[in-house]
Structures are given as C-alpha cells and as structure tokens.
N, C-alpha and C positions, 0 to 999 in steps of 0.2 A: 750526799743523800741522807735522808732523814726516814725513821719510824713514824708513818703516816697516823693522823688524828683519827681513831675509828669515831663513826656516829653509832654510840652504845644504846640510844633512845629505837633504834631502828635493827635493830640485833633480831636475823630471823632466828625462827628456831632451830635451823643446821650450825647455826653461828653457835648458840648460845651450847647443844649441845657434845659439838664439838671441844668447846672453850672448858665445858663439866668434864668431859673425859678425860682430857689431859691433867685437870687438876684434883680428880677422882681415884687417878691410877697410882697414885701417893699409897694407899694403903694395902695394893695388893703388891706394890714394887716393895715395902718396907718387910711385906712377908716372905714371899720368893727372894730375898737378903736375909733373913732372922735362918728359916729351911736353906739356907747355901746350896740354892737352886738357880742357878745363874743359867739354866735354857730356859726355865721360867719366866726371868727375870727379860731376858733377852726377846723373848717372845711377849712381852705385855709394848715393849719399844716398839717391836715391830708390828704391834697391832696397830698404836696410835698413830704408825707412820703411814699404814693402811688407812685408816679414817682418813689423816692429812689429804694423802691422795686423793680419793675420792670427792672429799668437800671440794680440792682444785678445779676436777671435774664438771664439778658441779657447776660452784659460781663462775668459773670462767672467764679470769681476770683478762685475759688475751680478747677476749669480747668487748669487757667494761673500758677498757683503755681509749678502742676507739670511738665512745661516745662522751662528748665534756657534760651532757647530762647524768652520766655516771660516775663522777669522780667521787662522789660521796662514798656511793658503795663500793667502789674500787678504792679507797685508803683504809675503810671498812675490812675488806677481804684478805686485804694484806696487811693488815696489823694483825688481823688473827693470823695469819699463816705466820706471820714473826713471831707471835708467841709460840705458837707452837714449836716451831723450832726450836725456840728458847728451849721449851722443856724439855726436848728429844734432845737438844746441844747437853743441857744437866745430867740428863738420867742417862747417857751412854759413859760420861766421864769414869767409870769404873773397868770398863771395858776397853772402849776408846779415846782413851787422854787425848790423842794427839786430835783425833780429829772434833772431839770436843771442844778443845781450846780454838780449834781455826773456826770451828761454826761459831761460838760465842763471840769471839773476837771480832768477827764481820758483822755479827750482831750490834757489836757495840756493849757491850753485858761488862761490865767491870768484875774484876779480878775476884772483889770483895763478895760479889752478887751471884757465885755460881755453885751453892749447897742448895739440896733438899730442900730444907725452910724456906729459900726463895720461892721454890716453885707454887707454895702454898700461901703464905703472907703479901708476895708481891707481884705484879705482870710489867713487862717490858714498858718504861716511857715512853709515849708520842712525844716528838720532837726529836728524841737526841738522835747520835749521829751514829751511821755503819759503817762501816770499814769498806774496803776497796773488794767488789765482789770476785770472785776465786772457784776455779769448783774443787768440791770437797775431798770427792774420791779421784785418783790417775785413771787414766783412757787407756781402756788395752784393746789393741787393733785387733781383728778377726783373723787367726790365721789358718789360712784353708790349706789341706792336705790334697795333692796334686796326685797322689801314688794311688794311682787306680788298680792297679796289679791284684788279683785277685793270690788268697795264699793257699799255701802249697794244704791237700788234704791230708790228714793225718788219723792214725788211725788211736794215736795215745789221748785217752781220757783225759789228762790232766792237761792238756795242751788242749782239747775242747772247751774245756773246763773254764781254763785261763781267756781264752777268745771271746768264751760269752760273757763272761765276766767284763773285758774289755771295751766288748760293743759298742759302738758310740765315741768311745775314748778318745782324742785328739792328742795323740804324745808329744806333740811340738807345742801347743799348749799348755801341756801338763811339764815341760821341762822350760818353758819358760816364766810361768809362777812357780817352780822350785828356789827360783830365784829372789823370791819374797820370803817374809819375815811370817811368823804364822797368823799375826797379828792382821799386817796388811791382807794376807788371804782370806781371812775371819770377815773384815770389814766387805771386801770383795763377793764372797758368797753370800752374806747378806742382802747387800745393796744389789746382785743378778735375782736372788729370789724376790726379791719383791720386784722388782724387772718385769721379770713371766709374769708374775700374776697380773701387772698390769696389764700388760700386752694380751695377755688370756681374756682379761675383762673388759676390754675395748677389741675383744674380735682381730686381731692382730695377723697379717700375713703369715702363715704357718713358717716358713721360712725363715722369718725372723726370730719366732719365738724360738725355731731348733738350734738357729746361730746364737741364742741365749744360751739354752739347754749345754751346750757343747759348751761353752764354755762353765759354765756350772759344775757339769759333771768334771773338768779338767781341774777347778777350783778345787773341789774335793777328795781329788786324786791325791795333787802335790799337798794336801793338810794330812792325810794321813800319810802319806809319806815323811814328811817330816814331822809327824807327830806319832813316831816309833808304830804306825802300823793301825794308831787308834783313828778309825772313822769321825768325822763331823758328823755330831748329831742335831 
C-alpha cells in the first residue's frame, strides 16, 4: 500500500482547516514544553486528535469507498488523515516513544524525518509506501464482576468513606492493569477518554459508554497505585 495522491486544487474548507491546525499547534506545543507543562502539552495532542475524529466523521471514507466516482476525494480524505497522523505519530514521541515509533513506522516516515522541523517545513509524500497495518494500542477484554452479594452494613465512617470512594470500581480490572507499566496505562487512559467522548457524541448506548467508564476509572486506579498514591491528572 501506498500514501494516496490528494487532489489539493479541490481542498474543502474542513480539509484545509484541519491541515492549519495541526501545523498551527507548533507554537503553543513549543510553549507548554518552554513552561514544563506536559498536561498542557498532552492536552493540545488530544485536542487534534479530537478534530481528527470528527473530520472522519465527517467525510466518511467508509461511504467514499463504495462509490469509484469517489476516489478522488477518497485518496483526498486519506492523505489528510495520514498526515495527520504523521503529526500526532511526532508530537507524542516525548511521551510515547514506543508507540510513536510503531505509528511512523506504518506510516512509512523515515528515521531521519521525525523532529519538530518536519512537522512545519514538510507533509507526508504521496506515493511512498506503509508498512504492514498493526493496531496501535493492546485490546483489553471487559471483565464483568459476577458478585452480586450486597455488603455487609457498617456503622464505621471510614469504611463508608472507603465504599463511596470505591463506587463504580471494578477490582479485577484494577489488579489487572496493576500489571502494566505506568507508561502503558498513561497511553490506555488516554486513548478510553477520548473513547467516551466519542461515544458521548455520537449518542452512544449508555451501556457502552459505562463499560468505557469502568474501565477508565480502573485505569486510574492502578496509576495511582503505582504511582506512590499520586492521582492521574
């Protein structure tokens, strides 16, 4: 497979402003780095990754595909989603090396081609070639708690205290991301929070969104757990 030819004479205007934001957000990522504000920093990613989203939405390549009078704007749609990627693959490398290196690499992005300066001076080639598609993050299965057992009532405060706090919590969950690295569970609550919010903006089965939730709040758990007691903020 190849990085498809966009037609840049025919660039709507979700295209083109899409294509500004990523190559715009240069200057508020170089400041949220200068201030060693890295939720900052993390949060300007996660914005663009929201726009991404949305423009998918939008254009609706799973539509374009089945009409061959659409192939234009469908190599069109997908050369911007490539680039974009590009740039989210760039600007998470400080963060997430590894999985940096696996989006660029599918990309096709050479070794030499993935600092800053790129993201400003150059855009991904049409023609050259991707690598073998992969997904990016691991799949972790739902796992439902079966213990309906209601618990015993208690009349100790701190043991109130502790249950509300707990609410929601999924402990089989939560002891089995203990078993990541803080790294991977970083990447993991990211990638579930922007999850929800999909699912929230496309009206989503409530159901789903809770089986998001739950694992969310389990993500967050085993981070401060392993992260001497400090909260993900």
């Amino acid at each position: 497979s190849i990085i498809p030819q966009p037609d840049s004479n025919s660039y709507t205007d979700e295209d083109v402003l899409l294509l500004n934001s990523a190559k715009n957000l240069m200057n508020d990522i170089r400041e949220s780095i200068h201030q060693q504000n890295m939720k900052q920093y993390c949060d300007y990613i996660a914005q663009l990754s929201r726009a991404g989203n949305k423009y998918i939405d939008s254009a609706a390549p799973w539509s374009l595909v089945k009409d061959p009078n659409q192939k234009s704007r469908l190599d069109t749609v997908l050369y911007i989603l490539s680039e974009l990627c590009r740039h989210i693959g760039i600007l998470i490398q400080p963060i997430m090396p590894d999985t940096s290196s696996n989006m660029l690499d599918q990309l096709g992005i050479p070794i030499n081609k993935r600092t800053f300066s790129h993201l400003i001076d150059e855009t991904i080639v049409p023609g050259s070639k991707i690598g073998t598609p992969t997904p990016i993050f691991k799949k972790f299965d739902i796992v439902t708690n079966d213990d309906n057992s209601q618990p015993n009532k208690s009349n100790n405060k701190s043991d109130k205290s502790k249950n509300k706090s707990n609410k929601g919590l999924n402990n089989e969950l939560v002891d089995k991301y203990m078993k990541l690295s803080l790294n991977d569970i970083t990447e993991n609550i990211l990638t579930t929070s922007e999850d929800i919010r999909l699912l929230k903006s496309q009206n989503s089965d409530k159901a789903i969104i809770q089986s998001k939730v739950e694992i969310l709040l389990a993500l967050k758990e085993s981070y401060k757990r392993l992260n001497n007691g400090i909260e993900y903020e």
